[in-house]
GUMARGU-779862 format. One record per atom (N, C-alpha, C, O): x, y, z. Coordinates in Angstrom, 3 decimals, decimal comma, padded with zeros to 6 digits. Layout:
BEGIN
<pt px="X" py="Y" pz="Z"/>
...
//
This chain:
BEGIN
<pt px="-002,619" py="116,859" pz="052,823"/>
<pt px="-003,307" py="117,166" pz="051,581"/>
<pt px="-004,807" py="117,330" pz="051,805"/>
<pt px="-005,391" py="118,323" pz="051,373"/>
<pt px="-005,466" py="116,316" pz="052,511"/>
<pt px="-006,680" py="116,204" pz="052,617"/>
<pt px="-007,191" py="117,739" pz="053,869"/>
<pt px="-008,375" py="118,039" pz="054,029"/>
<pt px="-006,096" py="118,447" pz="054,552"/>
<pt px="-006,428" py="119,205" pz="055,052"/>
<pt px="-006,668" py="120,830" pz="054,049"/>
<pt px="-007,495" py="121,712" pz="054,281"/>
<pt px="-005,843" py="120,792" pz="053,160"/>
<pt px="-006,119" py="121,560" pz="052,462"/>
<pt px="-007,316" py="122,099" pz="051,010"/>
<pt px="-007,607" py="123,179" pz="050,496"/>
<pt px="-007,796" py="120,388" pz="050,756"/>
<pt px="-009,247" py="120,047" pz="050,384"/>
<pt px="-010,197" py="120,757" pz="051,347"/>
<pt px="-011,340" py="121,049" pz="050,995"/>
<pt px="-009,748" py="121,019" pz="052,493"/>
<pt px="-010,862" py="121,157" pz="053,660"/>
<pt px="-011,080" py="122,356" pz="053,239"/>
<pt px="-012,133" py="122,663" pz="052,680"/>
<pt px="-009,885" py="123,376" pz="053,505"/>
<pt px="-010,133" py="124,270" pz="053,270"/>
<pt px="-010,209" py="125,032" pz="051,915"/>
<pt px="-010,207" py="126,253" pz="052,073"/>
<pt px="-010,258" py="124,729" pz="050,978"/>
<pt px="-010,211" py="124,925" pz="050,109"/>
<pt px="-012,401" py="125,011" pz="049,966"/>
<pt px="-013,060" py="125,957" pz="049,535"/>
<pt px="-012,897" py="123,730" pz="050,483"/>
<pt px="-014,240" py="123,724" pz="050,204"/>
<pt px="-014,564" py="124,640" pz="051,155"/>
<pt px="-015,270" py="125,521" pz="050,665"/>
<pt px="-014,425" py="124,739" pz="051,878"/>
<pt px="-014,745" py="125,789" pz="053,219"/>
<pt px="-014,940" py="127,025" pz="052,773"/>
<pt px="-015,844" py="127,791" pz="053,107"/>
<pt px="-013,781" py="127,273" pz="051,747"/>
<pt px="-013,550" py="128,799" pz="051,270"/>
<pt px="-015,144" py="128,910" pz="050,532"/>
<pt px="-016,086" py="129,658" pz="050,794"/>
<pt px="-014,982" py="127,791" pz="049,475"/>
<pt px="-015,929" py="127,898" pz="048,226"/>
<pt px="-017,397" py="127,824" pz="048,971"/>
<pt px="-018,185" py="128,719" pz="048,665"/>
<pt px="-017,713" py="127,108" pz="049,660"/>
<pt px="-019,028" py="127,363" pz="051,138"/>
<pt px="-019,186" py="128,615" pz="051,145"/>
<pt px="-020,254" py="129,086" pz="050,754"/>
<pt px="-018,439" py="129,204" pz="051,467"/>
<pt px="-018,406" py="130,740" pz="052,251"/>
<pt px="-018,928" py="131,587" pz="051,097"/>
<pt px="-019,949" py="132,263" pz="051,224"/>
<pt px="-018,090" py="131,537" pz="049,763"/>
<pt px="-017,833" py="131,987" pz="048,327"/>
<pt px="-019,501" py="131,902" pz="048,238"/>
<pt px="-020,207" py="132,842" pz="048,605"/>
<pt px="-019,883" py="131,015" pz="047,859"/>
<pt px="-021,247" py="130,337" pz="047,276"/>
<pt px="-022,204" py="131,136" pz="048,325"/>
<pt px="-022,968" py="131,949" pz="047,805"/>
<pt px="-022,268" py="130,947" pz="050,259"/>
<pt px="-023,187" py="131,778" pz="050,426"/>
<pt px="-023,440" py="133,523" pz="050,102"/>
<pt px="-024,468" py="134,105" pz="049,754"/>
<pt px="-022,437" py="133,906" pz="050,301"/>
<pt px="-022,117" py="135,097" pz="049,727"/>
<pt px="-022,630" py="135,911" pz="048,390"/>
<pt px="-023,042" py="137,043" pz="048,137"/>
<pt px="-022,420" py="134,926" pz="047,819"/>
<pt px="-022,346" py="135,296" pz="046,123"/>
<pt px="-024,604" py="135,065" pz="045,843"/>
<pt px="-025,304" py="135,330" pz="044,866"/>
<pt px="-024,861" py="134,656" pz="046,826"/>
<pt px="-026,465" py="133,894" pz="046,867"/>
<pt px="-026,809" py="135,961" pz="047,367"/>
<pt px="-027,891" py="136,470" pz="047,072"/>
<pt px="-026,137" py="136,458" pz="047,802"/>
<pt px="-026,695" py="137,913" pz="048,340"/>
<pt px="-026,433" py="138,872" pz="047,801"/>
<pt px="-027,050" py="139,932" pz="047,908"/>
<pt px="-025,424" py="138,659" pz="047,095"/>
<pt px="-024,863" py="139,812" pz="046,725"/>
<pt px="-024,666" py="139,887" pz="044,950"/>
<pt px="-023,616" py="139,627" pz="044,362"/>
<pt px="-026,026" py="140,329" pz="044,277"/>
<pt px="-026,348" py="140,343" pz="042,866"/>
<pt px="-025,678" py="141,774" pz="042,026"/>
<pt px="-025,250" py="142,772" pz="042,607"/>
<pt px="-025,703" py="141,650" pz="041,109"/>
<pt px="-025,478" py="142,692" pz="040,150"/>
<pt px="-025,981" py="143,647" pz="039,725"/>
<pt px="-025,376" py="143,322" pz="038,704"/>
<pt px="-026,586" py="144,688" pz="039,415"/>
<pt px="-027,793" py="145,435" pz="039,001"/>
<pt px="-027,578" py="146,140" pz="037,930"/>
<pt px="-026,424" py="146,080" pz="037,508"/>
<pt px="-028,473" py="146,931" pz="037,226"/>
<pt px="-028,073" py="147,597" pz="036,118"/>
<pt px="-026,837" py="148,979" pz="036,874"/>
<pt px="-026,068" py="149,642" pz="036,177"/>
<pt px="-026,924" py="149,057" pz="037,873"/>
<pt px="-026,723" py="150,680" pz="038,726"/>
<pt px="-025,494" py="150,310" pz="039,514"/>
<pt px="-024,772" py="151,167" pz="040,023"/>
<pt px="-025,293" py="149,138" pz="039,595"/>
<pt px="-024,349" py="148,986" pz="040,793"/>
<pt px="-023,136" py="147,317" pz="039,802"/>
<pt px="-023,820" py="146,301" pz="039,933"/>
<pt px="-022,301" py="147,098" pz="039,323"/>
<pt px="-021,845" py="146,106" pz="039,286"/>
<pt px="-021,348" py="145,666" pz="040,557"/>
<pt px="-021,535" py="146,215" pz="041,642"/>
<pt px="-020,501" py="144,308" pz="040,246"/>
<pt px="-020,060" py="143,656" pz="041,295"/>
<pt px="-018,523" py="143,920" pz="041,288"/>
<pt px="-018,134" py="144,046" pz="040,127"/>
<pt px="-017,464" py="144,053" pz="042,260"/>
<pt px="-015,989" py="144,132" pz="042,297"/>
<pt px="-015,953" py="142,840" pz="043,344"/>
<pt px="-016,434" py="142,568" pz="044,444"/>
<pt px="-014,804" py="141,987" pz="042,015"/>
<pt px="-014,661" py="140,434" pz="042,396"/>
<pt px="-013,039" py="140,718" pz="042,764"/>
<pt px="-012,269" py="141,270" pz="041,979"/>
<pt px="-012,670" py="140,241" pz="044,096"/>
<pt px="-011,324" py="140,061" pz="044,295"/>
<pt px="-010,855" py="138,447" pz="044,020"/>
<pt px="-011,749" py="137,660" pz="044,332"/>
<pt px="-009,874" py="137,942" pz="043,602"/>
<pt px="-009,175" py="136,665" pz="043,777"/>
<pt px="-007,728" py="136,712" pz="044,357"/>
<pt px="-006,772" py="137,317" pz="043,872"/>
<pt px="-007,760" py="135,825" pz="045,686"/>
<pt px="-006,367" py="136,286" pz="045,676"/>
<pt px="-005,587" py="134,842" pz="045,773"/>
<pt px="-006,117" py="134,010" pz="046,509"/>
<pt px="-004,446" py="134,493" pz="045,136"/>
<pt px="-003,693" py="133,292" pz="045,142"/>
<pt px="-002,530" py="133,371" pz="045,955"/>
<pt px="-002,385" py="134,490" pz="046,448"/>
<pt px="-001,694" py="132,579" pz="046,240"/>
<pt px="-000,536" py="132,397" pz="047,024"/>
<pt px="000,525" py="133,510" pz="046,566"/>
<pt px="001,232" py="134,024" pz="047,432"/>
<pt px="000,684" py="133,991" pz="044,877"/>
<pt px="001,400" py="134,695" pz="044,379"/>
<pt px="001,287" py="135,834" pz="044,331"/>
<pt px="002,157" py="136,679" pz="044,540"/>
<pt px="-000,367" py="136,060" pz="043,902"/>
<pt px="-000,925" py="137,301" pz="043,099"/>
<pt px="-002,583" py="137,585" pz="043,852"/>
<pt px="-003,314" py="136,971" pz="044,628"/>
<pt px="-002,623" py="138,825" pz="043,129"/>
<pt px="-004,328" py="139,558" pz="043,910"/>
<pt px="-004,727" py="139,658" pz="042,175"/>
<pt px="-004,000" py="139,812" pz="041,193"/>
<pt px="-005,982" py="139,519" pz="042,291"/>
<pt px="-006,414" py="139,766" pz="041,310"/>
<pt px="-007,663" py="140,889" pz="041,542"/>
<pt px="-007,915" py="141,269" pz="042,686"/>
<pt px="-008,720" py="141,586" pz="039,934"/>
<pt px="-009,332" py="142,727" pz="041,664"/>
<pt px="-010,455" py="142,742" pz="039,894"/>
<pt px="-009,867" py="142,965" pz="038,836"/>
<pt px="-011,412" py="142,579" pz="039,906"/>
<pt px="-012,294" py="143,015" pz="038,447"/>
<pt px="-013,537" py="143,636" pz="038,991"/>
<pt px="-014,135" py="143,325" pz="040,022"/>
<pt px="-013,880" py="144,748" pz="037,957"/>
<pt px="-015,267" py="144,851" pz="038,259"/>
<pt px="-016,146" py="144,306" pz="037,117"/>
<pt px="-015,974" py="144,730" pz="035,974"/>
<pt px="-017,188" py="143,274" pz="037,423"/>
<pt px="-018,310" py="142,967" pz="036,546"/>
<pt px="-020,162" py="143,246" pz="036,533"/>
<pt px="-021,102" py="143,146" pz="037,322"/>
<pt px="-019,926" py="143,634" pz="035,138"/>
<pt px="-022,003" py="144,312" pz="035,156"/>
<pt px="-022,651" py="142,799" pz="035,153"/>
<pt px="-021,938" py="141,843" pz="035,460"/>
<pt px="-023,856" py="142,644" pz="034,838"/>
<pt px="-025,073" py="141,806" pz="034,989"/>
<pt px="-024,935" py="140,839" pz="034,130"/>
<pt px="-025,086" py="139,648" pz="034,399"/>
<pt px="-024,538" py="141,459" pz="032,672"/>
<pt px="-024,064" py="140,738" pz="031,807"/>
<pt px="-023,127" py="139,544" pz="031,819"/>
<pt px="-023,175" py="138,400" pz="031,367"/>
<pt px="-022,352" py="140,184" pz="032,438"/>
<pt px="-020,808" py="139,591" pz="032,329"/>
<pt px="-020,107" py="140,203" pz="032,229"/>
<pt px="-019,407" py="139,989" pz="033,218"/>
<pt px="-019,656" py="140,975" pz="031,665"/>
<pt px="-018,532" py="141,923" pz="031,207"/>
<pt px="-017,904" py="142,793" pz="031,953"/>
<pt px="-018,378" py="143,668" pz="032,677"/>
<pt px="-016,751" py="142,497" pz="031,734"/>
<pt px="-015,642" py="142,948" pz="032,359"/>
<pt px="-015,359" py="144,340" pz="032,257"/>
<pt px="-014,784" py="144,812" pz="031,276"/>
<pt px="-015,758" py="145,055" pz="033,284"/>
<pt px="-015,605" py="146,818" pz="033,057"/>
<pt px="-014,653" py="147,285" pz="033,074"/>
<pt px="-014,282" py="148,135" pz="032,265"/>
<pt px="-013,540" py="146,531" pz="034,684"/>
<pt px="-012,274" py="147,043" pz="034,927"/>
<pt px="-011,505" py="145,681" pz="035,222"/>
<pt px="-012,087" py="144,618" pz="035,436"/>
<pt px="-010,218" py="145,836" pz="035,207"/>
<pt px="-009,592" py="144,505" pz="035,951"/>
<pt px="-008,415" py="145,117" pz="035,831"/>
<pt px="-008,068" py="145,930" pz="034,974"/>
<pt px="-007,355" py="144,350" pz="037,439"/>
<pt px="-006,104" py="144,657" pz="037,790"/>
<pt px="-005,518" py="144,061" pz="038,290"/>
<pt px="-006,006" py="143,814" pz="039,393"/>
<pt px="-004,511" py="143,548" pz="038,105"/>
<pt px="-003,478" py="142,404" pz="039,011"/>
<pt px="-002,354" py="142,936" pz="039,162"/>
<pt px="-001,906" py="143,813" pz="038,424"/>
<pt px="-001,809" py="142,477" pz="040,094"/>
<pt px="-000,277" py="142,645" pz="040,326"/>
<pt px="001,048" py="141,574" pz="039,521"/>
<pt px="002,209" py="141,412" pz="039,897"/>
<pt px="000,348" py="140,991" pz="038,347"/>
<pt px="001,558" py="139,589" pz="037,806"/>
<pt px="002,640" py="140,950" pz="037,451"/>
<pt px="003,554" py="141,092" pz="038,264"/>
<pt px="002,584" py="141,884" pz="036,360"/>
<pt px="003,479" py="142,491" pz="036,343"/>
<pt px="004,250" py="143,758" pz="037,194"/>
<pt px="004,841" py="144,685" pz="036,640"/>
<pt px="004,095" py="143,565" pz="038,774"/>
<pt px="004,103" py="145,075" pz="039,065"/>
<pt px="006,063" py="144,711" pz="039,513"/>
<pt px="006,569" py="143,636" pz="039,837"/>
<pt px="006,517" py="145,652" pz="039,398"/>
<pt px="007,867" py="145,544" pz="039,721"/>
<pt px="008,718" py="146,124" pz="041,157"/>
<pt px="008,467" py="147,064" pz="041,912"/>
<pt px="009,636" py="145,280" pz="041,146"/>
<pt px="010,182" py="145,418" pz="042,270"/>
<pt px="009,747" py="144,454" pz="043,353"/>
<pt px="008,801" py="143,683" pz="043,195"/>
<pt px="010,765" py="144,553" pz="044,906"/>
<pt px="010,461" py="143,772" pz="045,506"/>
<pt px="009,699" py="144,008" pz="046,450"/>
<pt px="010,233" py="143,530" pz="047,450"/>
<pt px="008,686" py="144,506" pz="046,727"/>
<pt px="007,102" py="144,647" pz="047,736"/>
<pt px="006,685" py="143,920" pz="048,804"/>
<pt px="006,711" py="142,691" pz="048,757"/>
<pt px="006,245" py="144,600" pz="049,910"/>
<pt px="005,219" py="143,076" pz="050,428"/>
<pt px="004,346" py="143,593" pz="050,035"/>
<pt px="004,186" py="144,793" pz="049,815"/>
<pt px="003,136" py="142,071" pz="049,791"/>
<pt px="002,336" py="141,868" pz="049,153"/>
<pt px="000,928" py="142,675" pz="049,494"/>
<pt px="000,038" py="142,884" pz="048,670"/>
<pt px="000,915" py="143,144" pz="051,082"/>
<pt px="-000,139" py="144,169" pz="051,116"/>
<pt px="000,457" py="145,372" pz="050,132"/>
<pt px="-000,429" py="145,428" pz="049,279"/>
<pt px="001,340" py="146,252" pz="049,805"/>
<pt px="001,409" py="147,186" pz="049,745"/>
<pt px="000,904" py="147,095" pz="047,977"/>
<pt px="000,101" py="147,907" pz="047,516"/>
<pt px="001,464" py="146,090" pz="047,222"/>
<pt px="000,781" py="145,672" pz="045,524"/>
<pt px="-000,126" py="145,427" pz="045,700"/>
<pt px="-000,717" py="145,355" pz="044,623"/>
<pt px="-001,171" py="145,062" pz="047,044"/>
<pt px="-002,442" py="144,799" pz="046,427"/>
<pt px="-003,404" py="146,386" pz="046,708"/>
<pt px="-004,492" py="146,731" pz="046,247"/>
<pt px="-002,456" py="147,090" pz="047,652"/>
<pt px="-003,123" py="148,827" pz="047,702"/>
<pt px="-002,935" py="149,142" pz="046,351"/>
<pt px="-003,938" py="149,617" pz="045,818"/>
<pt px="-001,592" py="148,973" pz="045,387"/>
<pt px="-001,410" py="149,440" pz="044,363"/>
<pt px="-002,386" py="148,210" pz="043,037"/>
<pt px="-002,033" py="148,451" pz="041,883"/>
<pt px="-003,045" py="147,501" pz="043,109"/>
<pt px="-004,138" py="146,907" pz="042,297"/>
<pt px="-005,247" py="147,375" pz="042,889"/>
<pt px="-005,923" py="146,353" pz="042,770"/>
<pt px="-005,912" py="148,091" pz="043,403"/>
<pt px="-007,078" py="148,411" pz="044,054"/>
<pt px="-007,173" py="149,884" pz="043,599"/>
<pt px="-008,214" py="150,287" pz="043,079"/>
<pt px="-005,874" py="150,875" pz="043,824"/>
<pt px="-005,971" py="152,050" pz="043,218"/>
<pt px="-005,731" py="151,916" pz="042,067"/>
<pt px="-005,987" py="152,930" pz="041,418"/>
<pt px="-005,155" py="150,702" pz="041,231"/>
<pt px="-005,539" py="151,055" pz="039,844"/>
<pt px="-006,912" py="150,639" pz="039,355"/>
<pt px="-007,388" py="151,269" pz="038,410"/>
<pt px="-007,651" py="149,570" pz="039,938"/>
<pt px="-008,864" py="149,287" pz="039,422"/>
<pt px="-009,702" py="150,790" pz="039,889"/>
<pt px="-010,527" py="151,241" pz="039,094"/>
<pt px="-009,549" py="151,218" pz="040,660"/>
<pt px="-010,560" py="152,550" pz="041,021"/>
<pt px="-010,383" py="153,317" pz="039,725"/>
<pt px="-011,276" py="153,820" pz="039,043"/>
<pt px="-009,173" py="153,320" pz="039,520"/>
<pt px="-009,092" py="154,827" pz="038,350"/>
<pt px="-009,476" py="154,024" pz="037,022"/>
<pt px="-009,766" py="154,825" pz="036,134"/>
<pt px="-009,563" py="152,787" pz="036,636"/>
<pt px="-009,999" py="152,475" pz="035,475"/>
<pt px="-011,258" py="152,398" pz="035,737"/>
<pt px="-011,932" py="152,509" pz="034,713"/>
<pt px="-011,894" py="152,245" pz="036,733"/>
<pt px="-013,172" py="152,287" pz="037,063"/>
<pt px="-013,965" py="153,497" pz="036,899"/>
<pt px="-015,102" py="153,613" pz="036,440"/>
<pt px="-012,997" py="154,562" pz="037,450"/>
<pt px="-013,694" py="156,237" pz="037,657"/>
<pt px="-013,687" py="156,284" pz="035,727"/>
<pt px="-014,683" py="156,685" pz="035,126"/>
<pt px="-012,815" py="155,958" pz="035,217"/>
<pt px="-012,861" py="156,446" pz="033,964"/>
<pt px="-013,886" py="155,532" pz="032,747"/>
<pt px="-013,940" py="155,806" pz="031,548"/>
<pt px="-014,533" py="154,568" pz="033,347"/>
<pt px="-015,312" py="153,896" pz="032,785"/>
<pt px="-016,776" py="154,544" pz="033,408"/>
<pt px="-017,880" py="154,173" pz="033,010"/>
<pt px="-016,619" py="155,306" pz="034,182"/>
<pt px="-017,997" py="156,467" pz="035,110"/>
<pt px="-018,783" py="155,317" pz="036,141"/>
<pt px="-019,954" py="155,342" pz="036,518"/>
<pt px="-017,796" py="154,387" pz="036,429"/>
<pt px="-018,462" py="153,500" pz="037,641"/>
<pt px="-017,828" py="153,455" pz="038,653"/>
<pt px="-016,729" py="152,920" pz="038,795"/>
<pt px="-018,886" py="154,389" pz="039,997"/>
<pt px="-018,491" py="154,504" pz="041,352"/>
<pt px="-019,436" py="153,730" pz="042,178"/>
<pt px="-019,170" py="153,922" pz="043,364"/>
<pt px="-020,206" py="153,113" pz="042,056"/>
<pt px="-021,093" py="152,430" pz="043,117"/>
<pt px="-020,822" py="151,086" pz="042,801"/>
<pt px="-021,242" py="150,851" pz="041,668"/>
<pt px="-020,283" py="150,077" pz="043,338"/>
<pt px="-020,200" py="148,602" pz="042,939"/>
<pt px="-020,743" py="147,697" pz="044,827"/>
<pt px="-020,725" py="147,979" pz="046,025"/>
<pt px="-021,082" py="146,746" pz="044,061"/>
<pt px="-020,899" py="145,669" pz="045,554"/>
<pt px="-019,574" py="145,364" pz="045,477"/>
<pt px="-018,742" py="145,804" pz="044,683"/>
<pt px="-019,421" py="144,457" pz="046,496"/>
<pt px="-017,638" py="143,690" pz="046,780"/>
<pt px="-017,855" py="142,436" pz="047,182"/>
<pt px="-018,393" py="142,147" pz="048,251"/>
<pt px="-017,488" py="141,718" pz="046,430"/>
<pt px="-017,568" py="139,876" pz="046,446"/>
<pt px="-016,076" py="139,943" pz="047,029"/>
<pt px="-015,242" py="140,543" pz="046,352"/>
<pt px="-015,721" py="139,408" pz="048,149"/>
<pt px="-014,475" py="139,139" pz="048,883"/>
<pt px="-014,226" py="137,448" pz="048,131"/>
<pt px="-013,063" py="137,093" pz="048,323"/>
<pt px="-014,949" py="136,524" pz="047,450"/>
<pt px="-015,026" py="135,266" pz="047,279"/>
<pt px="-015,022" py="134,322" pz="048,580"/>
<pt px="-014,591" py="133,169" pz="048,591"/>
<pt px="-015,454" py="134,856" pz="049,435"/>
<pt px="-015,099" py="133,567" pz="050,592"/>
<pt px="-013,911" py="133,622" pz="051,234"/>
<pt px="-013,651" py="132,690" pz="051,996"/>
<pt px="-012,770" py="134,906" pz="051,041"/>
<pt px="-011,582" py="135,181" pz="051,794"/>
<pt px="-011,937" py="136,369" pz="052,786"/>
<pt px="-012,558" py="137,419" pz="052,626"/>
<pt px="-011,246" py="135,740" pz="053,964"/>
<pt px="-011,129" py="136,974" pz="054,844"/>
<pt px="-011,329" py="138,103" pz="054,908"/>
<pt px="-010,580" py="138,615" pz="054,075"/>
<pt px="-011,861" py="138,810" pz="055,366"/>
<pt px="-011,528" py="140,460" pz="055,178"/>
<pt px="-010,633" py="140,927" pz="055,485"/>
<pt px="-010,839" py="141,929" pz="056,170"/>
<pt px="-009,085" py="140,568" pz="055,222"/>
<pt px="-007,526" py="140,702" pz="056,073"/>
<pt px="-006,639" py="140,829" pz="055,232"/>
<pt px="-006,729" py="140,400" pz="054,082"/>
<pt px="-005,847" py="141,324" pz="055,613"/>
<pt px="-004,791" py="141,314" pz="054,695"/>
<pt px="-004,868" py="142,228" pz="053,007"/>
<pt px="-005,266" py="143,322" pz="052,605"/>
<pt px="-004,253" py="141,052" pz="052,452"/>
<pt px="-004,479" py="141,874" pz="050,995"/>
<pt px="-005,700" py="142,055" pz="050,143"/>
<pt px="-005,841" py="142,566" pz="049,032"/>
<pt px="-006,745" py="141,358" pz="051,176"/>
<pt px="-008,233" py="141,515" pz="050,505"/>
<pt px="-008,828" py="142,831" pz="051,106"/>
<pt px="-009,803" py="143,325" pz="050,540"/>
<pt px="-008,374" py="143,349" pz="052,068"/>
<pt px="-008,791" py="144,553" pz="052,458"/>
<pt px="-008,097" py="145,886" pz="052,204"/>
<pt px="-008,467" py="147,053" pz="052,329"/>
<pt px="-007,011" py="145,336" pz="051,820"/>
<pt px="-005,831" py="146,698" pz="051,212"/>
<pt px="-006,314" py="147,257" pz="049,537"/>
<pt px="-006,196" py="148,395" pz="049,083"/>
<pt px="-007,039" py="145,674" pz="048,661"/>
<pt px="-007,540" py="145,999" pz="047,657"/>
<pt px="-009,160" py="146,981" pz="048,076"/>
<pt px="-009,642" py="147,818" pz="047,312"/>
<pt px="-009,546" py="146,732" pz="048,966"/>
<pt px="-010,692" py="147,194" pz="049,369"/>
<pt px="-010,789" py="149,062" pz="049,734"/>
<pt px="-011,561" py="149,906" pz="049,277"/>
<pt px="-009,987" py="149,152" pz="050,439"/>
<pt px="-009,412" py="150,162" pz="051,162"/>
<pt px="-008,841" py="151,474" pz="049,740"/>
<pt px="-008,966" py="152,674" pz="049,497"/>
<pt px="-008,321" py="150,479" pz="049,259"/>
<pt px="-007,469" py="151,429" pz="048,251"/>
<pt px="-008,478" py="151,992" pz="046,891"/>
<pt px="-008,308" py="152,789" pz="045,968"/>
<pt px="-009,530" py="151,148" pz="047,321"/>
<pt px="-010,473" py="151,016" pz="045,788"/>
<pt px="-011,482" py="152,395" pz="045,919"/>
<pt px="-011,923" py="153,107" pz="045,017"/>
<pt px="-011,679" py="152,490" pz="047,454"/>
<pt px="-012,512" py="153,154" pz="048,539"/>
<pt px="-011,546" py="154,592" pz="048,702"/>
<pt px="-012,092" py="155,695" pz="048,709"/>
<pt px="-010,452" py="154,479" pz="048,797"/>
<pt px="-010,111" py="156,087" pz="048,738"/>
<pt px="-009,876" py="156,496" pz="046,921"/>
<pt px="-009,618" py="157,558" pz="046,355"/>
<pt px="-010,031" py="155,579" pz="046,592"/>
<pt px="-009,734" py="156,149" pz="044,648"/>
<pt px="-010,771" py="156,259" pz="044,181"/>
<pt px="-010,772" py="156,372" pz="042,955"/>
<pt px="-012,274" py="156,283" pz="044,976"/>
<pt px="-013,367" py="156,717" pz="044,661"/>
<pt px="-014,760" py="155,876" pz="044,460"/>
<pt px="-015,863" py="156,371" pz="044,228"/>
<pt px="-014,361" py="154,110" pz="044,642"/>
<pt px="-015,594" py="153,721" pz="044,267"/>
<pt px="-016,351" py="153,695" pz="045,958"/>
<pt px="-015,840" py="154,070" pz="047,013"/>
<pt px="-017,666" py="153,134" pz="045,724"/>
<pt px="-018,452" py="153,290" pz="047,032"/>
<pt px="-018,927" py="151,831" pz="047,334"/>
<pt px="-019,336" py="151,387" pz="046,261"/>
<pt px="-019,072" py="150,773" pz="048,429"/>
<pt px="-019,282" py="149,868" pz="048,672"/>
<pt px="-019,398" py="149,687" pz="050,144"/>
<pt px="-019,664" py="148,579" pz="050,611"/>
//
């Protein structure tokens, strides 16, 4: 248990320096990934706060591996994104890897048009 406290703060370390560099602007929001044991989560947010785009995989159907739903949450946040007229964002990974399904959301967001 106590090993997974470890990492768990480790993550949020990482999260926290990260998040100290990488600000919001009027020109550029931020695209926040979360990803849990189950699900990817993928939002883009302005300066404010507000939530421009957001996409998860809780409802996507069928049986998948989990890189291939998080290509398909990444190309949908792009196109709700293109249609909200926001292509330039930063990318807050939160303190996860650049691997796996944090980079498939990345990848997929990046050929559906945003720039980061």
């Amino acid at each position: 248990m106590s090993e997974l406290k470890n990492t768990n703060r480790r993550r949020i370390a990482r999260a926290t320096r990260t998040r100290a560099r990488i600000k919001a602007t009027d020109t550029r929001p931020v695209l926040q990934v979360f990803r849990s044991n189950k699900y990817i989560y993928a939002q883009i947010v302005d300066v404010t706060g507000k939530v421009l785009a957001f996409a998860t995989d809780i409802k996507a159907t069928g049986k998948q591996p989990r890189v291939e739903t998080a290509k398909q949450v990444g190309a949908e946040l792009a196109k709700k994104a293109t249609a909200n007229k926001v292509t330039d964002v930063s990318f807050d990974r939160h303190g996860y890897k650049y691997h796996g399904r944090v980079k498939a959301v990345a990848d997929a967001a990046r050929e559906g048009g945003l720039n980061f």
